[in-house]
C-alpha positions in Angstrom: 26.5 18.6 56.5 23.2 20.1 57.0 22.4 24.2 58.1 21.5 22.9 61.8 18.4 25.4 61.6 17.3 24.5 58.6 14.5 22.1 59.6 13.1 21.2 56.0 14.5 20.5 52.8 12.8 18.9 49.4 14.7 18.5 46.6 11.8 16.5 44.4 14.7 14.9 42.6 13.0 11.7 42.7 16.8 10.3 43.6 16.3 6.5 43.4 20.3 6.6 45.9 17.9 8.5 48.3 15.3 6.3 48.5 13.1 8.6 46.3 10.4 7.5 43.8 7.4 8.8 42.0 5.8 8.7 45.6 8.1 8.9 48.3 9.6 11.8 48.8 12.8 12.7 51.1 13.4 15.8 53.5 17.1 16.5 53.3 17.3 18.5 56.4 18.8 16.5 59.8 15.0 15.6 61.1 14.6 13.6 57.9 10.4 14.0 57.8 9.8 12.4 54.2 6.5 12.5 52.7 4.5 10.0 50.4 2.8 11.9 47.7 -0.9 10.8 47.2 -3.8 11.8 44.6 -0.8 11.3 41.9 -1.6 9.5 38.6 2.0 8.6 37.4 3.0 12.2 35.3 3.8 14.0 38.1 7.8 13.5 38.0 8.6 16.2 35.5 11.4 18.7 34.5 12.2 21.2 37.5 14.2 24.5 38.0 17.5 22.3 38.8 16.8 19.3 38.3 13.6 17.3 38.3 10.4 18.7 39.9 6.7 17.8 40.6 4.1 18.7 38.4 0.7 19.0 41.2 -2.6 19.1 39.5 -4.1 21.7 41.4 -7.3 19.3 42.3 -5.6 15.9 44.6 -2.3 16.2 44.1 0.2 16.4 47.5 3.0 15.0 49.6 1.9 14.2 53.1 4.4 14.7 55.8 2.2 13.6 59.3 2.8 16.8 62.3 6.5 16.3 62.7 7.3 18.4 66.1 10.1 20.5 63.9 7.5 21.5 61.3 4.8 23.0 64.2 6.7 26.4 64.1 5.2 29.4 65.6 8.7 31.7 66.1 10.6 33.2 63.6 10.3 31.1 60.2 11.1 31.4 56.4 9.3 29.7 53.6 10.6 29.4 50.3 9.5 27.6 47.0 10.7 27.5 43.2 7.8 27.8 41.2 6.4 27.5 37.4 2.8 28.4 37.4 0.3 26.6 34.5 -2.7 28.9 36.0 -3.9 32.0 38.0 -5.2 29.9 40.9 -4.8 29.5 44.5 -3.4 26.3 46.0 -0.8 25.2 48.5 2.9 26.3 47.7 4.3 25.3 51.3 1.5 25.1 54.1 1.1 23.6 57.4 -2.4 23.2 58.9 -3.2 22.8 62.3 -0.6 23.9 64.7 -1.9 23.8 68.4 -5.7 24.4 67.1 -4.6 27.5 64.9 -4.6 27.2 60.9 -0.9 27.1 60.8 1.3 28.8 58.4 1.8 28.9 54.4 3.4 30.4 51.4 0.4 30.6 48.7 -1.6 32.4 46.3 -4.8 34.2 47.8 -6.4 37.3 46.7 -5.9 40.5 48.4 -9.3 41.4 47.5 -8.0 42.7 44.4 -6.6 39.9 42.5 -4.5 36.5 42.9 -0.8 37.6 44.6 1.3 35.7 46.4 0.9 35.6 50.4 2.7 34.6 53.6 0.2 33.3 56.3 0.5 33.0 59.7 -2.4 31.6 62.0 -3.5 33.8 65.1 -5.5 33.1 67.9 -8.5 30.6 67.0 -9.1 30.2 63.5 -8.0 33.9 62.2 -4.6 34.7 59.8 -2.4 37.4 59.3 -1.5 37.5 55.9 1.1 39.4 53.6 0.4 39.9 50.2 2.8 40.3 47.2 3.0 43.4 44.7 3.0 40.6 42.2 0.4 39.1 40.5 0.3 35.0 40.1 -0.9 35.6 36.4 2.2 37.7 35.8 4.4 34.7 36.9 2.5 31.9 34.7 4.5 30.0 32.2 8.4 30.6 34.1 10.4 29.4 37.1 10.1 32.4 39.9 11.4 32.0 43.7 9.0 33.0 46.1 10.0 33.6 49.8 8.2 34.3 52.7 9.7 35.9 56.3 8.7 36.3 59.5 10.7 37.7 61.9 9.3 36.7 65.2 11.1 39.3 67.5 11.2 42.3 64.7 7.3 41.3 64.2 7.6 41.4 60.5 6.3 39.6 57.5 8.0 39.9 54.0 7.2 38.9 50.8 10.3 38.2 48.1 10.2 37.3 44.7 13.1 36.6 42.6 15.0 38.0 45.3 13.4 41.4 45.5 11.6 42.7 48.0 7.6 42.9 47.1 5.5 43.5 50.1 2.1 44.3 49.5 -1.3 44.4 51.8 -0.9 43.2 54.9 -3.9 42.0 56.8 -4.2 41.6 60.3 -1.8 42.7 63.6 1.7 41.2 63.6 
């Protein structure tokens, strides 16, 4: 049995009893929104934090999903992603684009306008986001598995940032 909130769930097993392969790609959670992976060149099925992983190149790489009703969240939400870095860039962790006209939400790197950290993004009204940054940096967490959580607490209007478990907030830009 599945957490009844939990509304997406990837594994990236690539579980052949599952239906997996090195391009489809199944959501565990009860709404069952799998994904085919596109821009992949066949070495992308690698060794992960558990099990097996995906290895994105940071240029075409990514699992499509479609706009699935459950993923167009705009309450109370948490992101979460394991995570071993090859570079200090910024790319797409977890991200949805798009959600009624506004940019959606993510868990990525950005800069703070100091350097690369890790941010929770939320879209506001038109094409604006409210963003909370990490303490840490994305080139302190090249080269090992880290988690990386995002929170936003809808009624509390908060955003939080953890990594490994511990809080990190950082700058946070925009009105909540």
């Amino acid at each position: 049995d599945t957490d009844p909130d939990l509304v997406f769930s990837l594994h990236l097993d690539n579980n052949s009893a599952l239906g997996e392969n090195d391009t489809h790609f199944v959501d565990s959670s009860r709404y069952q929104n799998n994904g085919t992976g596109s821009g992949f060149d066949g070495d992308e099925i690698t060794t992960g934090k558990h099990s097996k992983g995906v290895d994105f190149d940071g240029t075409n790489d990514m699992i499509d999903f479609d706009s699935p009703t459950e993923l167009q969240l705009t309450g109370s939400m948490t992101l979460s992603a394991w995570v071993n870095l090859d570079a200090d860039e910024s790319f797409g962790l977890v991200s949805y684009d798009n959600v009624g006209g506004t940019r959606g939400y993510g868990l990525t790197p950005g800069t703070d306008g100091t350097s690369n950290k890790f941010r929770l993004s939320l879209g506001a009204t038109g094409n604006t986001l409210i963003k909370r940054y990490s303490t840490t940096t994305v080139a302190s967490a090249v080269g090992s598995w880290h988690h990386i959580v995002g929170v936003y607490d809808a009624n509390a209007q908060t955003m939080d940032i953890y990594f490994d478990g511990i809080l990190d907030n950082g700058v946070l830009q925009g009105a909540i």
